[in-house]
C-alpha positions as CSV (number, residue, x, y, z in Angstrom):
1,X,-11.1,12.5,26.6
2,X,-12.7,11.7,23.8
3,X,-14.1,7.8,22.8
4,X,-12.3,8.2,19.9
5,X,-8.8,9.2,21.8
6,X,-9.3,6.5,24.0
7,X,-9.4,3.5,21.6
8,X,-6.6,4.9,19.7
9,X,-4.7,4.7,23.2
10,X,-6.0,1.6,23.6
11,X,-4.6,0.8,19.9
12,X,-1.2,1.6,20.6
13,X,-1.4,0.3,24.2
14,X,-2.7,-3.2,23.3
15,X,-3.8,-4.7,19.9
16,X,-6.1,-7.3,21.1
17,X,-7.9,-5.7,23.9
18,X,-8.2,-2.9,21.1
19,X,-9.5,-5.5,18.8
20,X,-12.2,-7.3,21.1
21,X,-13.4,-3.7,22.0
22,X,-13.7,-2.4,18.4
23,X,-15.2,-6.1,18.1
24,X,-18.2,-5.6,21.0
25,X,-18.9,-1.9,19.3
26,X,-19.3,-3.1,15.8
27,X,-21.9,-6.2,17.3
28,X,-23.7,-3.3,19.1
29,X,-23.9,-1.0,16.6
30,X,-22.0,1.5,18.3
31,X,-20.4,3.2,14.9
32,X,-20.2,6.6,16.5
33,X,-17.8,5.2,19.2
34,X,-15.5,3.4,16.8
35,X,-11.8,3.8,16.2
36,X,-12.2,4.1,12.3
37,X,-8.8,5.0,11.4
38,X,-7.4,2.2,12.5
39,X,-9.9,0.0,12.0
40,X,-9.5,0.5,8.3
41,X,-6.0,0.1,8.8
42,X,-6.1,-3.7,10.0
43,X,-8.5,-4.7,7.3
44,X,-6.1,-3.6,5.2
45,X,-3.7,-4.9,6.9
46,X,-5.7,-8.3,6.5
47,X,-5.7,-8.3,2.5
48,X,-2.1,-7.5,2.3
49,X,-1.4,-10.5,4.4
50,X,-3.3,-13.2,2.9
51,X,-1.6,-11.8,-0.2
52,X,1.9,-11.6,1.1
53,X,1.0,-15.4,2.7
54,X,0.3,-16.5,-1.4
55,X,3.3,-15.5,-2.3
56,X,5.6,-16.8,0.4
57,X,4.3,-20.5,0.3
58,X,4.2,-20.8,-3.4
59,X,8.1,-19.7,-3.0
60,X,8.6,-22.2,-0.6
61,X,6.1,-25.2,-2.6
62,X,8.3,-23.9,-5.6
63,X,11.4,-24.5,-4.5
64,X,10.7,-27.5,-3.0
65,X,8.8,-29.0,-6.0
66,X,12.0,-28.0,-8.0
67,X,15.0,-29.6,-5.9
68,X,12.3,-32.8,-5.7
69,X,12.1,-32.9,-9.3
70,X,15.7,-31.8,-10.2
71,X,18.2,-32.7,-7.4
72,X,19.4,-36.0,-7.6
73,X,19.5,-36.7,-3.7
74,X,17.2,-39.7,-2.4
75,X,18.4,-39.0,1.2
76,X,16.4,-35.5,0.6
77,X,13.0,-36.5,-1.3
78,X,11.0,-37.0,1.7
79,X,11.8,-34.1,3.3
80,X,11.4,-32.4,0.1
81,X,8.0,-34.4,-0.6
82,X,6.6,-33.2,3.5
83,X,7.5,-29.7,3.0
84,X,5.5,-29.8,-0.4
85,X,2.7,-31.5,0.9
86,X,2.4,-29.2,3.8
87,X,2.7,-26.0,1.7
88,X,-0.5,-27.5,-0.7
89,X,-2.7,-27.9,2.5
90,X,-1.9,-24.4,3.6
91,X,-2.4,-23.3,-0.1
92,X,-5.6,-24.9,-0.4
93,X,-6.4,-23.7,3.2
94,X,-5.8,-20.2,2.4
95,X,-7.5,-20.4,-0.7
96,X,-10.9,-21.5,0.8
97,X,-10.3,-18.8,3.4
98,X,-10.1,-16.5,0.6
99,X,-11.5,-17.9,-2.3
100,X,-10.8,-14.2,-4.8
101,X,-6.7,-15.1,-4.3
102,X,-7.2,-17.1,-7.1
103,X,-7.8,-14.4,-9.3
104,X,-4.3,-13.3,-7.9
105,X,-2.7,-17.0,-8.8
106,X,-1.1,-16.2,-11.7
107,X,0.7,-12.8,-10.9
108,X,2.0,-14.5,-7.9
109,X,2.7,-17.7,-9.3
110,X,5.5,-15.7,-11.7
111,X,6.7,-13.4,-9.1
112,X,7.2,-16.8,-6.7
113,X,8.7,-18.9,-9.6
114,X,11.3,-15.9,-10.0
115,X,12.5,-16.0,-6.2
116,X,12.4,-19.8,-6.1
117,X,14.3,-20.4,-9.0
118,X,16.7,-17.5,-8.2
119,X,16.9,-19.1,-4.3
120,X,17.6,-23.1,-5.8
121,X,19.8,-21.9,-8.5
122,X,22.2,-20.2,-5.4
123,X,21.8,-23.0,-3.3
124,X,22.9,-25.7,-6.4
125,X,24.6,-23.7,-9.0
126,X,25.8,-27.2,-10.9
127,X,21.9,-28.2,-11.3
128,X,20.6,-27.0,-14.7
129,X,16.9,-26.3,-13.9
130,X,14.2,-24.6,-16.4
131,X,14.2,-21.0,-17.1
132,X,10.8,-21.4,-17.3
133,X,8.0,-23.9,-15.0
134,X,7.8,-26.5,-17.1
135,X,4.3,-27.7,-16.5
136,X,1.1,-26.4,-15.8
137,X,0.3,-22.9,-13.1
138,X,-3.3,-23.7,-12.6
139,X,-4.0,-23.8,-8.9
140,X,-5.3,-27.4,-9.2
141,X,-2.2,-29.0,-10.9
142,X,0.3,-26.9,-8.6
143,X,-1.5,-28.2,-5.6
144,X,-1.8,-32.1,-6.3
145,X,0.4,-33.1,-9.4
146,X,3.3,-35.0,-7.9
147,X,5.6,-33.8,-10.9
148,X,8.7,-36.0,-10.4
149,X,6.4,-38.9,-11.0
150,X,5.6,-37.7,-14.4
151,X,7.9,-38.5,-17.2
C-alpha cells in the first residue's frame, strides 16, 4: 500500500494523528510522502473558517451593540455590554491572527448588519431600529466605541 493510501486512511481514520504526521513530513521535507489532496483541503478549510468566524461574531457584536443601544432594559445592559466586549477581544484576536480579514471588513460587516438587524427586529418587533448602522464600520470604531454613550 502506497504512502499516499495510507495517510488518506489515516485521514479518514483520525484527523489529528493525520495532522501531526503530515506535520513531521512537511518539517522533514518528506514532500514525496505527503497526503496532498487533503492537505490542500484543510488549508482551505482554514481560510473559510477564519472567514466564516468574521462573520458570526460581528452578527453577534451587532446585535448586541444594537439592543444596548436601542432596547430600553437596564436589567439587560450588562449582559449586553459582556457579550460586546467579549465579541471585540475575539475580533481583535482574530484579526491579529489574520491581519488580510480586514480587507474583508466591510463585505462582512454588511452581510452581518443584515442578519443582526433581521435577528433583533424578530426578537423586538415594537423597537424601531435603523435601517441602516448609524455610525461608523471601520474596524477601530466597531471594536471600542461604546455607542450608547454617544449622544
Amino acid at each position: 500500500m502506497s504512502d499516499a493510501k495510507i495517510s488518506r486512511t489515516l485521514y479518514e481514520q483520525d484527523i489529528l494523528l493525520w495532522l501531526e504526521d503530515t506535520v513531521a513530513k512537511l518539517k522533514a521535507q518528506d514532500f514525496a510522502h505527503l497526503d496532498i489532496e487533503h492537505l490542500i483541503e484543510e488549508v482551505e478549510a482554514l481560510g473559510t473558517s477564519q472567514k466564516k468566524e468574521l462573520l458570526s461574531r460581528l452578527v453577534i457584536l451587532l446585535e448586541h451593540l444594537l439592543k444596548r443601544i436601542y432596547i430600553p432594559s437596564p436589567n439587560n445592559c450588562r449582559g449586553w455590554e459582556r457579550t460586546i466586549r467579549t465579541q471585540r477581544v475575539e475580533l481583535q484576536l482574530l484579526l491579529d491572527a489574520a491581519p488580510s480579514l480586514v480587507t474583508r471588513w466591510e463585505a462582512s460587516f454588511e452581510k452581518a448588519w443584515r442578519i443582526a438587524l433581521k435577528t433583533v427586529c424578530r426578537e423586538y418587533p415594537t423597537i424601531a431600529f435603523p435601517v441602516t448602522w448609524p455610525y461608523g464600520q471601520a474596524p477601530e470604531e466597531i471594536l471600542d466605541r461604546d455607542f450608547w454613550l454617544v449622544p
